[in-house]
C-alpha positions as CSV (number, residue, x, y, z in Angstrom):
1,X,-67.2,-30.9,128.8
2,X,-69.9,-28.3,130.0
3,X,-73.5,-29.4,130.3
4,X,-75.2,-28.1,127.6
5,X,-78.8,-28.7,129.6
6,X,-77.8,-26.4,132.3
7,X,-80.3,-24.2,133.5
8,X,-79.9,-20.1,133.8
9,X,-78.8,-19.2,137.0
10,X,-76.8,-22.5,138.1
11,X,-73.2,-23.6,137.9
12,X,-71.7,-26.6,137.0
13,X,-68.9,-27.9,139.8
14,X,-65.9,-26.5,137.5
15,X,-67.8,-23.1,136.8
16,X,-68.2,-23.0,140.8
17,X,-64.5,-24.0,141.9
18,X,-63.4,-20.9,139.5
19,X,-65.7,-18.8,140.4
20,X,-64.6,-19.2,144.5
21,X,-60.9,-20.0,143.2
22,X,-60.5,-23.2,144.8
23,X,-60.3,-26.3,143.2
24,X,-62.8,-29.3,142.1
25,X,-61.7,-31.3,145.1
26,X,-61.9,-28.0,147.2
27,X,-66.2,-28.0,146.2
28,X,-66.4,-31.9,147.1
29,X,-65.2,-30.6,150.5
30,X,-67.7,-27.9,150.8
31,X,-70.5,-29.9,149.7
32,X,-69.6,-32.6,152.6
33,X,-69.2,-29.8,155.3
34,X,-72.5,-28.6,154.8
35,X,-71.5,-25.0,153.0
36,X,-72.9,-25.8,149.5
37,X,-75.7,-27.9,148.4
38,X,-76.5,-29.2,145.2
39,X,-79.1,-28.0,143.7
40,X,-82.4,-30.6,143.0
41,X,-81.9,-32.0,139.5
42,X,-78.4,-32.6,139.7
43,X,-76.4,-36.3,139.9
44,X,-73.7,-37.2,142.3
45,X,-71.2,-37.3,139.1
46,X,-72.5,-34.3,137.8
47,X,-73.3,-31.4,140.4
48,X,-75.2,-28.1,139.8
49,X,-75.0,-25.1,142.2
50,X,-77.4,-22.1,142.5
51,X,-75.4,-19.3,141.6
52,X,-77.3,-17.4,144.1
53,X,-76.0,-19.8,146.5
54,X,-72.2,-19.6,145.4
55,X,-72.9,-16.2,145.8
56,X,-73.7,-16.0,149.0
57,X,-70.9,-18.5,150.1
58,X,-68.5,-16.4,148.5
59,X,-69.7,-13.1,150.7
60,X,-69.7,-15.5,153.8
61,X,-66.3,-16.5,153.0
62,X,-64.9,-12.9,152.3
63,X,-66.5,-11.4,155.3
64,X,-64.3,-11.0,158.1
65,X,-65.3,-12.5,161.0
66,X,-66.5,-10.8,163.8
67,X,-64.5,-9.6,166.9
């Protein structure tokens, strides 16, 4: 069930697994590498995401790294 106190321009942890096309588990892991934070507000069983910052993960991830 989505939050329905979510603020413009964050994600929830299901909106941000489909929008990078991983899974849930796959966010859990990128929150615990240090790649995405949760943004201030949000609980540890309910995790919001700047969409500015998916955003910019997702261009991180589809760069190709340099030679």
């Amino acid at each position: 069930m989505e939050s329905q106190l979510l603020r413009p321009g964050y994600l929830t942890a299901h909106q941000t697994a489909t929008a990078l096309g991983i899974s849930l588990d796959g966010v859990r892991q990128l929150v615990r590498r240090g790649h995405l934070t949760p943004a201030p507000g949000s609980t540890p069983r309910q995790r919001w995401f700047a969409l500015d910052d998916v955003q910019a993960y997702a261009a991180k991830r589809d760069t190709p790294a340099a030679a």
